[in-house]
C-alpha positions as CSV (number, residue, x, y, z in Angstrom):
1,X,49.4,55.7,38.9
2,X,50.5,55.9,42.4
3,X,50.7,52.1,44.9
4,X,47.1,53.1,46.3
5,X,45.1,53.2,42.5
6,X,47.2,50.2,41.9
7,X,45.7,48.2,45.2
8,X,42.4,49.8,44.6
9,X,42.3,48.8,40.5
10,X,42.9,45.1,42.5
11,X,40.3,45.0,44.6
12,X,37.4,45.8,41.9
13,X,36.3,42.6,40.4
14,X,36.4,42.2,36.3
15,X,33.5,42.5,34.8
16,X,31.7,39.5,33.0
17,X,31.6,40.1,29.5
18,X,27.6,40.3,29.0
19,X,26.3,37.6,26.5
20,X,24.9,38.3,23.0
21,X,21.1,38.7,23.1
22,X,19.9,36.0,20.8
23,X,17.2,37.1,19.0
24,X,13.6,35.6,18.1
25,X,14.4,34.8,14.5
26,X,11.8,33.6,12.4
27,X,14.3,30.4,11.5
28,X,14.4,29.5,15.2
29,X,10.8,30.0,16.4
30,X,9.9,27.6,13.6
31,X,12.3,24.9,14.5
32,X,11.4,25.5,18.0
33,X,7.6,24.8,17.2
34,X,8.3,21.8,14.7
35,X,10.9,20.2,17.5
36,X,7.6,20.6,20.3
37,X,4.9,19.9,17.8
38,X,6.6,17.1,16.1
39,X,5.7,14.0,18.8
40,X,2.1,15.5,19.6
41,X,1.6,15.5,15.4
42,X,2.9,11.6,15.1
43,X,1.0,10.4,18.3
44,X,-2.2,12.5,17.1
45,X,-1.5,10.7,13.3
46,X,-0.4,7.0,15.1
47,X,-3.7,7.3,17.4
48,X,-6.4,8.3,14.6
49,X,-5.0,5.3,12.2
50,X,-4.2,2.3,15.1
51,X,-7.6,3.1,16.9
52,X,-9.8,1.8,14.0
53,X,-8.4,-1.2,13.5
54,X,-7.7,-1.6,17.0
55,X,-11.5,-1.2,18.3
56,X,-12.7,-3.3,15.0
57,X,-10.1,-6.0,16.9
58,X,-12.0,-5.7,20.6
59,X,-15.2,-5.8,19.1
60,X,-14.5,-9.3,17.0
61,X,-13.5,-11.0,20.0
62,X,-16.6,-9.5,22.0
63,X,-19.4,-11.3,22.9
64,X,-22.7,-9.9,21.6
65,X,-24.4,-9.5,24.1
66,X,-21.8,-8.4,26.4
67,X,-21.6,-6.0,23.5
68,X,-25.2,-4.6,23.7
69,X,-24.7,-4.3,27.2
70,X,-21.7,-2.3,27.0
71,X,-21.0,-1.0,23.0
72,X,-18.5,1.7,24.1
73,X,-15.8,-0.6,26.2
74,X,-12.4,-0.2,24.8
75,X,-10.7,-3.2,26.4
76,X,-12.0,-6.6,26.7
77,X,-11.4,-9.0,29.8
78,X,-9.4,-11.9,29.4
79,X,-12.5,-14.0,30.9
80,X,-14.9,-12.7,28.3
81,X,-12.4,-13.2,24.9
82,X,-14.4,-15.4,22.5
83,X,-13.0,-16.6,18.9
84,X,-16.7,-18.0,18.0
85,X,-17.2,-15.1,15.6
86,X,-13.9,-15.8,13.6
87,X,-15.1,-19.8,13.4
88,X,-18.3,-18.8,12.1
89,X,-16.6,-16.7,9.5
90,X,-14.2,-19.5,8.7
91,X,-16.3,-22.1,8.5
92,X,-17.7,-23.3,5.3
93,X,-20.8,-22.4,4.3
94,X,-22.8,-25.8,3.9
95,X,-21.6,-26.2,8.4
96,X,-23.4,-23.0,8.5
97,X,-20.5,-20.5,8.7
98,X,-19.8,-17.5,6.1
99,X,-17.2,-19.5,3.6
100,X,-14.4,-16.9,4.2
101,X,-11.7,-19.8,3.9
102,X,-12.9,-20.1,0.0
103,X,-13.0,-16.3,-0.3
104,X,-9.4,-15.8,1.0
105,X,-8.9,-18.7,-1.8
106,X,-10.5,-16.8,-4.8
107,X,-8.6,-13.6,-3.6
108,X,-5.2,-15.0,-3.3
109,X,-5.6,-16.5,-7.0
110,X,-6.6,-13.3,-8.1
111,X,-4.0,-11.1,-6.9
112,X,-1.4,-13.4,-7.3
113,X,-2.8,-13.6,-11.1
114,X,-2.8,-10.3,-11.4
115,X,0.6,-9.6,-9.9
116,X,2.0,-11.9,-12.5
117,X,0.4,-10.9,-15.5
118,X,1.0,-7.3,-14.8
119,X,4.6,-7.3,-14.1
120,X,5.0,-9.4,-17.0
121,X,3.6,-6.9,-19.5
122,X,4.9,-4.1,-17.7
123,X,8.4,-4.8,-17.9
124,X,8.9,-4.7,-21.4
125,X,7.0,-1.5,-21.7
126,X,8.5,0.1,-18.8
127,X,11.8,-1.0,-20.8
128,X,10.9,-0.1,-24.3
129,X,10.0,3.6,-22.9
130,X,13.1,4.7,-21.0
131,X,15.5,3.0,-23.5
132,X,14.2,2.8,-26.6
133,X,14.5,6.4,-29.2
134,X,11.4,6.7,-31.2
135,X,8.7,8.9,-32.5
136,X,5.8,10.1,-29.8
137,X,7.9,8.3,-27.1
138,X,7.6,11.3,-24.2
139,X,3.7,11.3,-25.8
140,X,3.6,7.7,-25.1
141,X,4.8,8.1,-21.3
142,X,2.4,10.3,-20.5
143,X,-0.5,8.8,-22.7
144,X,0.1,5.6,-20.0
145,X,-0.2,7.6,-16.8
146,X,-3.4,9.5,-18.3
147,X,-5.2,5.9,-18.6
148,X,-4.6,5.7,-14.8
149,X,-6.3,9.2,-14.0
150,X,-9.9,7.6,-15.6
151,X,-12.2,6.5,-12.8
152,X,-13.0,2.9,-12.7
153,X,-17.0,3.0,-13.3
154,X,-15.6,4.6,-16.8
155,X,-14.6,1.3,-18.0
156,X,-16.6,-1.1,-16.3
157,X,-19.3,-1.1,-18.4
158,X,-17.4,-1.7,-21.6
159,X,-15.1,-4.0,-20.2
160,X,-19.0,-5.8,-18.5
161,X,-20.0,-5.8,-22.2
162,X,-16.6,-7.5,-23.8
163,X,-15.9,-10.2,-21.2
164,X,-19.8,-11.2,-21.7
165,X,-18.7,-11.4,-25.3
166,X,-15.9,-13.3,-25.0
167,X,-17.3,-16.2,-22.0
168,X,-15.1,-14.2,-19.0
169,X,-17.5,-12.5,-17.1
170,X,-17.9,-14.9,-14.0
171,X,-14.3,-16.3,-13.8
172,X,-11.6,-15.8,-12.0
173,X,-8.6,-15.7,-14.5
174,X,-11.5,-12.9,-16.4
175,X,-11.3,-10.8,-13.4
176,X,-7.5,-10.6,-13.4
177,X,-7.2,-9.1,-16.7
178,X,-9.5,-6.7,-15.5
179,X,-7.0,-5.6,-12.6
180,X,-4.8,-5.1,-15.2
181,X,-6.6,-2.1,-16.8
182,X,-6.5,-0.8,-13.5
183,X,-2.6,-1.7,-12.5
184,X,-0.7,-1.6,-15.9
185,X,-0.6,2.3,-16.3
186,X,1.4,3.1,-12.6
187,X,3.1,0.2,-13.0
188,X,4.6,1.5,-16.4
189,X,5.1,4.6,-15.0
190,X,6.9,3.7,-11.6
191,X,8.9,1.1,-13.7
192,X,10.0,3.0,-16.1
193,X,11.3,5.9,-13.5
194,X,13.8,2.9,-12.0
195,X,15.1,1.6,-15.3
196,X,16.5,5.2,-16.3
197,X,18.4,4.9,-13.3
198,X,19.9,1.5,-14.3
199,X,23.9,2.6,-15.9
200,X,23.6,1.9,-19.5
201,X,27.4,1.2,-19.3
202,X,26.3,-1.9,-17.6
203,X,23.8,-2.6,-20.5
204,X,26.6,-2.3,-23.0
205,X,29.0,-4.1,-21.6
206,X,26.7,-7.0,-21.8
207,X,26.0,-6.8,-24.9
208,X,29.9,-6.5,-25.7
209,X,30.1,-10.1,-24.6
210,X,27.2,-11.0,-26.9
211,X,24.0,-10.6,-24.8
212,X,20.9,-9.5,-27.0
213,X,18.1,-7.4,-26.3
214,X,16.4,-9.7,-24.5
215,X,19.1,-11.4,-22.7
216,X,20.5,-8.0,-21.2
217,X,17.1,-7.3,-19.5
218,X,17.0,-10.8,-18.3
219,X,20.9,-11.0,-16.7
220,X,21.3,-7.6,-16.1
221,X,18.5,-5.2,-15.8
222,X,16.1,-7.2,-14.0
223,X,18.5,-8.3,-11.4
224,X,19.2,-4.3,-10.4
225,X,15.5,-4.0,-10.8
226,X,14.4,-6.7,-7.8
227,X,13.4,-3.5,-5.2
228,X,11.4,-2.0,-7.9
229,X,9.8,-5.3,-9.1
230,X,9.0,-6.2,-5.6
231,X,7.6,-2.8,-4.6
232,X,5.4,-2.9,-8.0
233,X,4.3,-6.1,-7.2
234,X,3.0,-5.6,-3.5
235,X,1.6,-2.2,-5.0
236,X,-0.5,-4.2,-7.7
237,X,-1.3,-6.9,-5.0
238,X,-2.8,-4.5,-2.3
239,X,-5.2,-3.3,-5.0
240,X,-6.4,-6.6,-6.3
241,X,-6.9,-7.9,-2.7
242,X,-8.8,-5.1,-2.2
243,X,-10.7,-4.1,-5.0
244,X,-14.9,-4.2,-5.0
245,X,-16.5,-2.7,-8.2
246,X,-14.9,-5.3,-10.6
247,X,-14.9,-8.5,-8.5
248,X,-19.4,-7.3,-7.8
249,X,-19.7,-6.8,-11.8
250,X,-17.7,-9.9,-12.9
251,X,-18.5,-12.3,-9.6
252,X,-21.6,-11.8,-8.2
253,X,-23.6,-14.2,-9.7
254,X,-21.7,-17.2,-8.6
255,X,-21.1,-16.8,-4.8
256,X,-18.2,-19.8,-4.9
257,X,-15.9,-17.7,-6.7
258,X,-16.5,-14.8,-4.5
259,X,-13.7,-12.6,-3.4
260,X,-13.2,-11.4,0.2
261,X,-14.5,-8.3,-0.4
262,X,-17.5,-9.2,-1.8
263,X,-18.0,-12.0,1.4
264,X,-17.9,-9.0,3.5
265,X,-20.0,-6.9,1.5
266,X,-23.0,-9.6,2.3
267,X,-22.0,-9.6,5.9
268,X,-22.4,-5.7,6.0
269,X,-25.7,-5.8,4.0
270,X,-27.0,-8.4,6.1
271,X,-29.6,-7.9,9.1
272,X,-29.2,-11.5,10.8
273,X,-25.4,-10.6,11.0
274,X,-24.7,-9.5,14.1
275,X,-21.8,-6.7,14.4
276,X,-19.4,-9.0,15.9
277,X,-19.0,-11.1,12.8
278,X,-18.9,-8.2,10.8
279,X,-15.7,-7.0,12.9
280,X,-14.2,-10.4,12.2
281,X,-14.8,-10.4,8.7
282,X,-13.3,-6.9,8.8
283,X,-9.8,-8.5,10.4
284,X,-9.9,-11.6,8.2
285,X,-10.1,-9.2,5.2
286,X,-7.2,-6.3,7.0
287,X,-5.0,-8.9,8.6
288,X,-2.9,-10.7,5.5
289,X,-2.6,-7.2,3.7
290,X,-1.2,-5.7,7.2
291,X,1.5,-8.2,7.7
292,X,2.4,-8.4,4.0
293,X,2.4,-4.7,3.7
294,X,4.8,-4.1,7.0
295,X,6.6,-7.6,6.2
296,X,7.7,-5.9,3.1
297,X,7.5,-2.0,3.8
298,X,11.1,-1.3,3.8
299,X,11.6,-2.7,0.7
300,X,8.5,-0.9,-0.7
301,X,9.1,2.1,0.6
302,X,12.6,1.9,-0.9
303,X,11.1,0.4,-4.4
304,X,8.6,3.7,-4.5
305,X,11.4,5.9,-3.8
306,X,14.2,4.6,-5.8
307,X,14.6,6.6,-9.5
308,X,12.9,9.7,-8.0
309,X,15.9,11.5,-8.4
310,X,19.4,11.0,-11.0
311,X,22.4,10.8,-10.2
């Protein structure tokens, strides 16, 4: 190559090496479509369960009439905020109010009740089944999660006829046992699914240094168990709280022992009510369950998940 090809091979530029073509894979137009459709899904999810609540909110602190003048206004003026509808569903009924204070009551004693009495049956047989060896015991899992697949107006009518028997029907303390034909079964089941995950060496080494039966799942197992027990328990209390078949069967007679679903049944089914009230019977009922259920979420969430998997 003579000096001149030599100057001239200089002067040209290198070429760029051209980039790859990347392709249109199916694996990247699908996380390209789940990474733009992602925030549109959660805000389309967030907006369809907030809005609800948050119109039944604006219209309890509505006026009526400014209601019936304007039904479809989504915000409410500071000037025109009134809480007379959430006195008149507080206040007792003999000051002419709606009694909601004695509703709130009968409902707390209830699921509180029934939180209790179902966790303390549970436990044991939650126990029994993932530790215990005997005949029909896989039978017997499943046989407790079948219970829970029967609707509810299956056993209402027996249950009707036996707490009529026995002087229940009408009480409070009847009415949670009668959550806990409804609770026991899942509570078994999600119970159970946390205690196999409990280390068994834990369980023997306590009863190396002399615990029994009884006094391992006291001191040991229970104590592991308090995100379980806790998720079970809000679990069982969201449905007693909110329950309607049972507490209109067993309560309906006597209206002091009335739940707060059954006090806002009457406001829905009566005409004199005006919507308003309703509304704030609506929040008095969703309120406590809301802040409970995100007080405690993270813990339930973790409850409902833990013993999914082995390890």
């Amino acid at each position: 190559m003579t000096a001149g090809d030599r100057r001239a091979a200089r002067a040209v530029p290198p070429s760029r090496p051209r980039r790859p073509y990347r392709r249109w894979t199916r694996d990247r137009v699908e996380r390209t479509a789940l990474r733009l459709l992602r925030p549109l899904v959660i805000a389309a999810l967030l907006l369809a369960t907030a809005f609800p609540f948050y119109y039944m909110v604006v219209l309890s602190l509505r006026d009526v009439q400014a209601l019936i003048l304007d039904p479809g206004a989504l915000f409410v003026p500071p000037d025109e905020i009134t809480l007379d509808t959430y006195r008149q569903v507080l206040t007792p009924e003999e000051e002419g109010g709606q009694g909601f204070v004695g509703f709130i009551r009968n409902s707390v004693i209830v699921s509180v009740a029934a939180v209790a009495l179902t966790l303390l049956i549970s436990i044991p047989g939650a126990y029994a089944v993932a530790r215990l060896r005997f005949l029909g015991r896989r039978q017997v899992h499943f046989l407790f999660l079948a219970v829970y697949l029967f609707p509810p107006i299956v056993l209402a009518i027996p249950l009707f006829v036996l707490f009529s028997l026995l002087g229940l029907r009408g009480s409070l303390p009847g009415l949670a046992l009668v959550y806990i034909s409804q609770t026991l079964p899942v509570t078994v089941y999600m119970l159970r699914n946390y205690f196999e995950t409990v280390p068994r060496s834990v369980e023997e080494a306590a009863a190396i240094d002399g615990c029994g039966p009884l006094a391992t799942i006291w001191r040991v197992t229970l104590p592991l168990s308090r995100p379980a027990l806790m998720a079970t328990g809000l679990y069982v209390f969201m449905i007693a709280w909110n329950e309607f078949l049972f507490a209109l069967l067993f309560l309906v007679e006597d209206r002091d022992r009335w739940t707060v679903s059954l006090g806002l049944s009457q406001l829905a089914g009566a005409i004199e009510v005006p919507t308003t009230v309703l509304m704030a019977g609506s929040v008095v009922l969703t309120l406590p369950i809301v802040i409970v259920f995100f007080a405690c979420e993270r813990l339930m969430t973790g409850g409902l998940t833990m013993g999914a998997e082995k390890g």
